[in-house]
N, CA, C and O of each residue as an XYZ file, in Angstrom:
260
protein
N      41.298     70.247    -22.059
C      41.390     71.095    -23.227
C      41.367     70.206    -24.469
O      42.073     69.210    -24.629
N      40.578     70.632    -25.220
C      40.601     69.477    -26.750
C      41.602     69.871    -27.834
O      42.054     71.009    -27.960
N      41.821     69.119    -28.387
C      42.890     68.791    -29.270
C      43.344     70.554    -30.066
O      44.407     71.174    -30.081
N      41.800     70.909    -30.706
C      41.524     72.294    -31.210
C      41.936     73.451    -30.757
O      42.417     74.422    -31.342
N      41.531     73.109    -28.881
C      41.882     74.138    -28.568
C      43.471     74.721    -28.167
O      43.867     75.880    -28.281
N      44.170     73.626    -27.703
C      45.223     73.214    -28.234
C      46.224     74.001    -29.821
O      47.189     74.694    -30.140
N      45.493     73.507    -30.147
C      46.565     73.581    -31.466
C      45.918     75.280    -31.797
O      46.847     75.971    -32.216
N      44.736     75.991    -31.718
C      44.809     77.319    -31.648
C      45.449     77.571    -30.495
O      45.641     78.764    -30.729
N      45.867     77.432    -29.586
C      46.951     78.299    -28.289
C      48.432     77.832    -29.126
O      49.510     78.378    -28.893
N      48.313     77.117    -29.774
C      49.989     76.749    -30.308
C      50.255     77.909    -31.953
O      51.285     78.244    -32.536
N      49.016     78.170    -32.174
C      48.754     79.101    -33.292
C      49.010     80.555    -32.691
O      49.719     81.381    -33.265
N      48.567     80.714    -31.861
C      48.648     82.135    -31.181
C      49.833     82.141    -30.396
O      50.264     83.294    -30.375
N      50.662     81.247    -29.641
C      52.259     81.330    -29.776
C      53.266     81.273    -30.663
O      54.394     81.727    -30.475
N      52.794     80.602    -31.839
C      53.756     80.657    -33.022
C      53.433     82.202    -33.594
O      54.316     82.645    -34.327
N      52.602     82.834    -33.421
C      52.632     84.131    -34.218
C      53.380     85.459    -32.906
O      53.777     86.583    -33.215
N      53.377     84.964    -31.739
C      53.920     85.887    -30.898
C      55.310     85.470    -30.634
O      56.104     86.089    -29.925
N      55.632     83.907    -31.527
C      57.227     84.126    -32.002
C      57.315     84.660    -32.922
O      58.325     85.356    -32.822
N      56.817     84.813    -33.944
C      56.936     85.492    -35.235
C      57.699     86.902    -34.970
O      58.826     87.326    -35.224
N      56.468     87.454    -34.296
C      56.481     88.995    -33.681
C      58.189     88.926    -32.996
O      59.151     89.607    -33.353
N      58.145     88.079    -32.137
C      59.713     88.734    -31.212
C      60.836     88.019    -32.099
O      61.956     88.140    -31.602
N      60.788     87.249    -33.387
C      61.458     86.960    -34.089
C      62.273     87.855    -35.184
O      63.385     87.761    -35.703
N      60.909     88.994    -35.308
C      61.519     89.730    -36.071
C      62.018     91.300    -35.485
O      62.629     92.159    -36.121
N      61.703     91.336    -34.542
C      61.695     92.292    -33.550
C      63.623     92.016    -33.186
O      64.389     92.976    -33.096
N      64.009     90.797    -33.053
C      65.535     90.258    -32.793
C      66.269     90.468    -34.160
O      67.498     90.411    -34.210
N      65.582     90.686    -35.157
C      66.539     90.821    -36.247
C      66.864     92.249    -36.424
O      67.939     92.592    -36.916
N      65.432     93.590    -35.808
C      65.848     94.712    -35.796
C      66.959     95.083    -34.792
O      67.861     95.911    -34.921
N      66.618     94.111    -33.564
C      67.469     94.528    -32.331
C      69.488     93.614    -32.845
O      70.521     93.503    -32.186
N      69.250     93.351    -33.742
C      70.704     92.638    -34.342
C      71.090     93.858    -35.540
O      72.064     94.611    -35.553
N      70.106     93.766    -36.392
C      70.934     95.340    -37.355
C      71.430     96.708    -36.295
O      72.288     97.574    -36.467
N      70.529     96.466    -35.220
C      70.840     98.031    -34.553
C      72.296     97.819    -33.624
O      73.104     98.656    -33.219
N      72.253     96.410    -33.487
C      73.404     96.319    -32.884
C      73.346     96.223    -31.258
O      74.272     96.297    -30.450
N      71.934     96.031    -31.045
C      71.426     96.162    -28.880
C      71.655     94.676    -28.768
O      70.842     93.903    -29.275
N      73.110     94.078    -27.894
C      72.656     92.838    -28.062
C      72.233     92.324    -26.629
O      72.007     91.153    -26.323
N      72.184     93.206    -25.982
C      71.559     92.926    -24.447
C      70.041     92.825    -24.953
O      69.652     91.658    -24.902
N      69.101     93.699    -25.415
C      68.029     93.227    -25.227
C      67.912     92.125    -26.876
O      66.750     91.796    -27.116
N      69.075     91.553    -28.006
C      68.655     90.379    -28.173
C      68.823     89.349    -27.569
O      68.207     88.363    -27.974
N      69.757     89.211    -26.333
C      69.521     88.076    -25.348
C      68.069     87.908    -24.879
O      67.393     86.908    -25.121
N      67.607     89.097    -24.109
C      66.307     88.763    -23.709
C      65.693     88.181    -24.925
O      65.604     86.958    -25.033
N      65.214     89.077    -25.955
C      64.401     88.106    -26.512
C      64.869     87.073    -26.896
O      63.874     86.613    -27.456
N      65.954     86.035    -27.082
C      66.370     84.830    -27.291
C      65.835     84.216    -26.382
O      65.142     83.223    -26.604
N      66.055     84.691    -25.178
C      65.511     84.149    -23.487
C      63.585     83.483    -24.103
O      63.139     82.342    -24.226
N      63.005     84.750    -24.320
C      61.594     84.731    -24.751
C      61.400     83.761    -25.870
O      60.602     82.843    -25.682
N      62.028     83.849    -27.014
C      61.754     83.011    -28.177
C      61.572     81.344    -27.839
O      60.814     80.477    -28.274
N      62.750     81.367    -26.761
C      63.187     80.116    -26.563
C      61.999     79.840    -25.264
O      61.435     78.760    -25.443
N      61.660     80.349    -24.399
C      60.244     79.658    -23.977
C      58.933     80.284    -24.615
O      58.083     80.481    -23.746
N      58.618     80.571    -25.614
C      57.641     80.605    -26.723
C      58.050     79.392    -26.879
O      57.531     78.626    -26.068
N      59.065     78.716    -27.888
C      59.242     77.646    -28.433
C      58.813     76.613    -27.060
O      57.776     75.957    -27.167
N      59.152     76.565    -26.537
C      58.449     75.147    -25.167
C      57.352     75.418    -25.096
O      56.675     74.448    -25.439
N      56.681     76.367    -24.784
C      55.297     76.544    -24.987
C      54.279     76.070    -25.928
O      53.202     75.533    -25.671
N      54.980     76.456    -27.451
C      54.242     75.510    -27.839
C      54.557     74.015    -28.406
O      53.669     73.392    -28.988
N      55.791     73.491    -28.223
C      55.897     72.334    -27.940
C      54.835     72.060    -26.884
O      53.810     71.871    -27.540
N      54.655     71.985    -26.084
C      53.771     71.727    -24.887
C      52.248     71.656    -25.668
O      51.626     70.594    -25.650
N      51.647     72.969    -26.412
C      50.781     72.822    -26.613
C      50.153     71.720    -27.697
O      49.106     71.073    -27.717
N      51.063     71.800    -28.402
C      51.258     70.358    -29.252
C      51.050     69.095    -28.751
O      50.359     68.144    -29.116
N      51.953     69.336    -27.650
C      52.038     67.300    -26.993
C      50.576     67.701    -26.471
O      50.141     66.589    -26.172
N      49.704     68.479    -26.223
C      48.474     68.320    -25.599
C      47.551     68.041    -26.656
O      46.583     67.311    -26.443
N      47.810     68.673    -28.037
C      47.000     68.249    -28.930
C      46.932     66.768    -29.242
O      46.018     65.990    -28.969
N      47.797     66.587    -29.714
C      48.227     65.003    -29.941
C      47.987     63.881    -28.877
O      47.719     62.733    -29.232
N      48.105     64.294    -27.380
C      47.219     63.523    -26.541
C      45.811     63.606    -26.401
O      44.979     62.756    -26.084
N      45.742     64.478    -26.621
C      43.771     64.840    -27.074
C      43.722     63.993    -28.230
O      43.053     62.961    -28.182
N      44.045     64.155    -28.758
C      43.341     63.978    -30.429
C      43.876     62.183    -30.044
O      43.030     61.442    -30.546
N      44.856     61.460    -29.415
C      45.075     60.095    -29.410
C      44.135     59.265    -28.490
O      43.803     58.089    -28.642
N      43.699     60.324    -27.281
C      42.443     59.921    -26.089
C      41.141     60.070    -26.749
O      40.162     59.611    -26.161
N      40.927     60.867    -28.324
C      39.505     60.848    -28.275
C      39.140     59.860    -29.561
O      37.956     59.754    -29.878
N      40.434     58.943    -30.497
C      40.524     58.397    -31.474
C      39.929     56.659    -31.033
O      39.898     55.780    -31.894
């Protein structure tokens, strides 16, 4: 996978944290805090995910320099 493609899959997980980011702030005013665990659960492997996709960019982009 090249560096690009990479860092768009890390683009398209940072916006589907966005989404359950703010989705946890409705599920915190309403007061559901069972399903804001889950999404904490989710946010938090979104976030490794794209850590991951990152360290792939940056090894791409250091293998093709």
């Amino acid at each position: 996978m090249s560096a690009n493609e990479s860092l768009g899959r890390a683009q398209e997980l940072a916006e589907r944290l966005r989404a359950r980011l703010e989705n946890l702030e409705r599920l915190a005013e309403a007061g559901d805090v069972d399903a804001a665990v889950d999404d904490l659960a989710e946010i938090a492997e979104l976030a490794k995910q794209i850590e991951a996709e990152v360290q792939r960019a940056r090894a791409s982009a250091d293998a093709g320099a």
